[in-house]
Kinemage of the C-alpha trace (Angstrom):
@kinemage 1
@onewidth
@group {chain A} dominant
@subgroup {mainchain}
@vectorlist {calphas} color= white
{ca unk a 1} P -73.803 136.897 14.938
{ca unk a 2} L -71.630 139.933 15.767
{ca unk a 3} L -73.618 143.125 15.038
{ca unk a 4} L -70.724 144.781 13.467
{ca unk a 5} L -71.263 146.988 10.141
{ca unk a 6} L -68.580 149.153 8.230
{ca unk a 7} L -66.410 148.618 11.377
{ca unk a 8} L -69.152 150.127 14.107
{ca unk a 9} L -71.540 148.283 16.244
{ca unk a 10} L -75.023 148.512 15.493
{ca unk a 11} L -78.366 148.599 16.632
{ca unk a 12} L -81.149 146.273 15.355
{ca unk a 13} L -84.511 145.634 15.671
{ca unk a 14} L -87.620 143.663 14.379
{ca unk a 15} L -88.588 145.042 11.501
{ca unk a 16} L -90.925 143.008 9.197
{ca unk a 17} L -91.532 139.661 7.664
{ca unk a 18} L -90.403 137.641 4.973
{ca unk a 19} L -91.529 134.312 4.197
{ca unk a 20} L -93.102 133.796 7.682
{ca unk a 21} L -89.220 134.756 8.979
{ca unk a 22} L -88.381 137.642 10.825
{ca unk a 23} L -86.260 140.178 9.237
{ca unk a 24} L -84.314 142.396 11.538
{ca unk a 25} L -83.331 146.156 10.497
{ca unk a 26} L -80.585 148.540 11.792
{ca unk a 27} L -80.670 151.540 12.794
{ca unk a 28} L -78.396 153.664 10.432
{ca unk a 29} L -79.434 152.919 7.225
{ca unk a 30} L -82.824 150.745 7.745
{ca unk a 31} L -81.460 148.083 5.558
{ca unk a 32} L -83.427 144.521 6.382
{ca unk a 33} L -80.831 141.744 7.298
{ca unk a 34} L -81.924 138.213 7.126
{ca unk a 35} L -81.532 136.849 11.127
{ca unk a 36} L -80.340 133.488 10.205
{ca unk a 37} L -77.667 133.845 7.812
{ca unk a 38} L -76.554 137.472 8.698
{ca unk a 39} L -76.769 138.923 5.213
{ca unk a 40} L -78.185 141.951 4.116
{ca unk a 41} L -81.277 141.428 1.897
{ca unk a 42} L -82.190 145.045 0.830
{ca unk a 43} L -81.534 148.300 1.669
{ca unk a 44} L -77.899 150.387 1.548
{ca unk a 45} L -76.047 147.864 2.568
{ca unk a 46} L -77.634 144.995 0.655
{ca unk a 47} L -75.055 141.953 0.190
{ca unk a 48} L -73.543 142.729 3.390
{ca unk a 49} L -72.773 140.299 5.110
{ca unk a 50} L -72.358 139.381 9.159
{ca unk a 51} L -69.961 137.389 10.966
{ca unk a 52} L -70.699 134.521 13.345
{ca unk a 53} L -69.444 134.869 16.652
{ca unk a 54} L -66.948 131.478 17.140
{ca unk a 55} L -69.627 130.319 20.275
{ca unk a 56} L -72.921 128.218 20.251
{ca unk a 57} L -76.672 129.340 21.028
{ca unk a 58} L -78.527 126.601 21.690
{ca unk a 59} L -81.632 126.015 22.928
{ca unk a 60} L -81.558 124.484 26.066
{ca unk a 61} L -83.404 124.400 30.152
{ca unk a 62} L -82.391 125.778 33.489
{ca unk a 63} L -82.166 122.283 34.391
{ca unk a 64} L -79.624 121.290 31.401
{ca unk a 65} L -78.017 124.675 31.913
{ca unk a 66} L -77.326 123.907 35.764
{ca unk a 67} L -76.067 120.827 35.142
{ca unk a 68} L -73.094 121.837 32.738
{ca unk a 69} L -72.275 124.783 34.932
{ca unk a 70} L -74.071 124.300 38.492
{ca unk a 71} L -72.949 128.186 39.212
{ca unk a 72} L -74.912 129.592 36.577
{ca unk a 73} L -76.892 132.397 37.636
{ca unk a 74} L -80.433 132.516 36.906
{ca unk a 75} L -82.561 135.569 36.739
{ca unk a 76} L -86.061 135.474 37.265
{ca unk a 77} L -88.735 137.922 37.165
{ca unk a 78} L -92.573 138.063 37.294
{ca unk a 79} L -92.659 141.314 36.026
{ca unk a 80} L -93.238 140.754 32.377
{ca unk a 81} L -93.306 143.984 29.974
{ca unk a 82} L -97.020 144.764 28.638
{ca unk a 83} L -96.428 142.578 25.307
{ca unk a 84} L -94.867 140.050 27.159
{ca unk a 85} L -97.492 139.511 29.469
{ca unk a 86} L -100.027 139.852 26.299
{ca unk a 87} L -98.091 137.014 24.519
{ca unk a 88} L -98.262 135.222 27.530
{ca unk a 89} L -102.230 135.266 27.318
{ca unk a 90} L -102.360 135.131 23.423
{ca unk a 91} L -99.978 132.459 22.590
{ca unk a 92} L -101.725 129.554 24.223
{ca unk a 93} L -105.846 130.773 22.518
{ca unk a 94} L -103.963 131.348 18.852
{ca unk a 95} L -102.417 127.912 19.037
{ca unk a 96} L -105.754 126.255 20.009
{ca unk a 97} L -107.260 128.392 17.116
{ca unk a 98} L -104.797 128.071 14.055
{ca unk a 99} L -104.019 124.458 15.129
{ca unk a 100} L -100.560 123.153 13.447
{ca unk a 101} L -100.405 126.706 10.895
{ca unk a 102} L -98.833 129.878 10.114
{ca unk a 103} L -101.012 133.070 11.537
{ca unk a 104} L -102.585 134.724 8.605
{ca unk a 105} L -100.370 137.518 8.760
{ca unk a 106} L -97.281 134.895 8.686
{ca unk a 107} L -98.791 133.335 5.521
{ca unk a 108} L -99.123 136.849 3.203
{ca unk a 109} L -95.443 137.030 3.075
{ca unk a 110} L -94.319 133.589 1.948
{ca unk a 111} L -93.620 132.283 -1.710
{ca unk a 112} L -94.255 128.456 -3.190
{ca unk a 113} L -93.783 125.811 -0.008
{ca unk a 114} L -91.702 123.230 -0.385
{ca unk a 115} L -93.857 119.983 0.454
{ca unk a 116} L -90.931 117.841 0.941
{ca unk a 117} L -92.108 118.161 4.921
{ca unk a 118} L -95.212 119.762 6.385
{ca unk a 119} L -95.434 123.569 7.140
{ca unk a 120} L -94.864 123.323 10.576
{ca unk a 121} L -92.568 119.889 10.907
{ca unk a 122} L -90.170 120.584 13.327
{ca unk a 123} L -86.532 119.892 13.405
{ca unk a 124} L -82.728 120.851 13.327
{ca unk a 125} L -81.624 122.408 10.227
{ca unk a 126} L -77.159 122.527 9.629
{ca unk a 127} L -75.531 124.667 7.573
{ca unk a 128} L -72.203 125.172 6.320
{ca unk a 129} L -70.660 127.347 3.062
{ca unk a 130} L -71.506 123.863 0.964
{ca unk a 131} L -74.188 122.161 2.810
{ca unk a 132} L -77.507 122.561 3.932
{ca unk a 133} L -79.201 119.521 6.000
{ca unk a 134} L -82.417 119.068 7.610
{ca unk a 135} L -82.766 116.498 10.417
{ca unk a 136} L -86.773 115.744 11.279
{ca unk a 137} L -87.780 115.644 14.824
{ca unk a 138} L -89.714 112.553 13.980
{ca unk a 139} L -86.465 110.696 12.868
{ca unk a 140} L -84.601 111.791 15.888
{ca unk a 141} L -86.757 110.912 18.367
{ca unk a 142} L -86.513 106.765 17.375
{ca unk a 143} L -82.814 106.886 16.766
{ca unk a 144} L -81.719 106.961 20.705
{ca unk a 145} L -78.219 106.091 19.694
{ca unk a 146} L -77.873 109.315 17.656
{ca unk a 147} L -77.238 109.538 13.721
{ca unk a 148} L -73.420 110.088 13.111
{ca unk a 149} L -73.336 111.681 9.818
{ca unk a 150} L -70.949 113.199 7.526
{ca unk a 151} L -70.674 117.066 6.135
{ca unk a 152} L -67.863 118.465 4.089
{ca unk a 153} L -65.361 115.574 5.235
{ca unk a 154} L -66.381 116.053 9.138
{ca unk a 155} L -67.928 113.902 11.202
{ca unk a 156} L -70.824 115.374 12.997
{ca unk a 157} L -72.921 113.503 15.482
{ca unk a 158} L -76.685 114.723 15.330
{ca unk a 159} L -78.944 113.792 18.537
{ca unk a 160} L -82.141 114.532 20.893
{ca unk a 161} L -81.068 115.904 24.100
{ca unk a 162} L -84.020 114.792 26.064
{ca unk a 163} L -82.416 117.030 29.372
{ca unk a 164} L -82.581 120.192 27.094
{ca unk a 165} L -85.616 119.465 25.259
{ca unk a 166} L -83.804 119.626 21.637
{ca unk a 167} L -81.774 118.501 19.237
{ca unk a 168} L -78.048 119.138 18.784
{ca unk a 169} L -75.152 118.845 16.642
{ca unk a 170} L -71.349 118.742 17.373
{ca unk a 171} L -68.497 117.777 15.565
{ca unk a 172} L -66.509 113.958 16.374
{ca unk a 173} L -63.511 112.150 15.793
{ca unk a 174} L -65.445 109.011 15.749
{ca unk a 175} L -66.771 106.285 13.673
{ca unk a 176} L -69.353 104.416 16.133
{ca unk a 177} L -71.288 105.430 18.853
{ca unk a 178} L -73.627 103.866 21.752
{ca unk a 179} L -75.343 104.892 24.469
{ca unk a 180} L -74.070 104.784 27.801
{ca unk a 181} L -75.475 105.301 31.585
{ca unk a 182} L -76.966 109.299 30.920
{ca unk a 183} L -75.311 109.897 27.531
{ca unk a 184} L -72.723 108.524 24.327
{ca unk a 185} L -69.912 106.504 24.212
{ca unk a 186} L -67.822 107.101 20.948
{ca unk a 187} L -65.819 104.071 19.512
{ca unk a 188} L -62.552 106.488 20.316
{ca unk a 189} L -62.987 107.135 23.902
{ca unk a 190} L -64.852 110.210 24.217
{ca unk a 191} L -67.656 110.623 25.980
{ca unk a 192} L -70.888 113.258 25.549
{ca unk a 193} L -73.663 114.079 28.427
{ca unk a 194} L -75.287 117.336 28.354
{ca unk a 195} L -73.791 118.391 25.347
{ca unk a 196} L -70.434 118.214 26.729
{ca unk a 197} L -67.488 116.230 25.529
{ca unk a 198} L -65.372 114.339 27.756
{ca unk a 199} L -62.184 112.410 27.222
{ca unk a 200} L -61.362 108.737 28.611
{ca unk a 201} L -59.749 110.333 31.996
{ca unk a 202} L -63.132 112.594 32.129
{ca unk a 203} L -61.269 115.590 31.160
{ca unk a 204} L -63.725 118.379 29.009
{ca unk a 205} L -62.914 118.766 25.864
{ca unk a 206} L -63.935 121.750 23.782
{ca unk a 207} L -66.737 121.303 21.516
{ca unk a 208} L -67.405 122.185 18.063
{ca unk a 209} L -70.626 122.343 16.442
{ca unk a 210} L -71.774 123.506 12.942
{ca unk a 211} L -74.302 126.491 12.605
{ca unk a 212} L -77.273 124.705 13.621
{ca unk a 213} L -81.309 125.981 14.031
{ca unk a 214} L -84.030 124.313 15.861
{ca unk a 215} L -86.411 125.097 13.394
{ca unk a 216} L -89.686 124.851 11.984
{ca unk a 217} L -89.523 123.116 8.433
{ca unk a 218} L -90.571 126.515 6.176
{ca unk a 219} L -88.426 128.161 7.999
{ca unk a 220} L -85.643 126.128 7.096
{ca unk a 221} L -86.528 125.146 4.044
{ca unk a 222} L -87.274 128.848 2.981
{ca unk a 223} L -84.128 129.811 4.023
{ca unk a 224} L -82.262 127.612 2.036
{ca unk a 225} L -84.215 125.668 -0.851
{ca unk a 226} L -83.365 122.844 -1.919
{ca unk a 227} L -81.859 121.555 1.029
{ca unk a 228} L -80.915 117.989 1.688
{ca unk a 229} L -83.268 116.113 4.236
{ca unk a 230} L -81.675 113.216 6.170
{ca unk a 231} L -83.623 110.284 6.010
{ca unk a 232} L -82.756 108.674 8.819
């Protein structure tokens, strides 16, 4: 998102919790902002709303990262900030403690769950000004060849990326897909590997993908209830 308000960049932060989500809050007028759909949720400037920038964060490794652009720079460091180096520690003892659920502190802030999917089922959630879709790890871990689906009249192929360790999304003029050597063969030529697109003479082709979240299932689902969930 572009962290423009009333025309002036702004500063944000962490600033609380809401529904086991992270709300962020600027600087100016301490008004909370909802970090996945940009809009302002109370405060001053409540019903504001963000813009998206027009290029994709995805989750992704070094080694998927490389790959697409073998210049990429990588920056490494061993010295971790105090709470990083506490997280660090932490993280691994809470998970072996809470097992597959929300901290304590997570759970005081959230509403009714919606059981649809467990708590913590992970997956990628979609989103555009009409839909909201849910695609379950679970599902797209058997379907090797992909799902191609359909949202708002657009073809969207939805798949694992087992180099980058999650799912993506992107948008394709195509009606069948298979897998081929390290990645997908569409039924019109084009070609995907690493979450790039190729054309038939191996050419890239720009990629366009919907807003997409690897996500945990209340988060998602929290976000925006009554999603759809695809089946599979």
């Amino acid at each position: 998102m572009i962290p423009i308000v009333n025309g002036k960049e702004e500063t944000f932060a962490a600033r609380g919790l809401h529904n086991g989500l992270v709300l962020l809050g600027d600087y100016t007028t301490n008004s909370y902002w909802d970090h996945i759909t940009g809009e302002c949720v109370h405060g001053e400037l409540k019903g504001e709303q963000l813009q998206f920038t027009d290029y994709d964060l995805l989750y992704t490794t070094v080694e998927a990262a490389l790959q697409i652009t073998p210049a990429t720079q990588i920056a490494l460091s061993n010295q971790l900030p105090v709470q990083g180096r506490f997280m660090r520690f932490f993280t691994p003892i809470a998970h072996k403690i809470l097992g597959n659920r929300l901290p304590p502190h997570f759970v005081r802030t959230v509403g009714e769950a919606d059981t649809r999917r467990t708590t913590m089922d992970a997956g990628l959630g979609l989103w555009t000004d009409a839909t909201r879709r849910y695609y379950p790890m679970d599902v797209l871990r058997v379907r090797h060849d992909g799902i191609l689906d359909i949202i708002d009249d657009k073809t969207v192929f939805v798949y694992y990326n087992d180099i980058a360790k999650a799912p993506d999304a992107i948008y394709i003029n195509a009606n069948a897909v298979k897998v081929h050597d390290d990645g997908y063969l569409f039924d019109t030529g084009i070609y995907l590997t690493n979450g790039s697109l190729y054309d038939s003479q191996g050419r890239v082709i720009a990629a366009e993908r919907p807003q997409q979240m690897f996500t945990r299932w209340y988060g998602f689902s929290y976000t925006f209830p009554e999603c759809e969930i695809h089946k599979g």
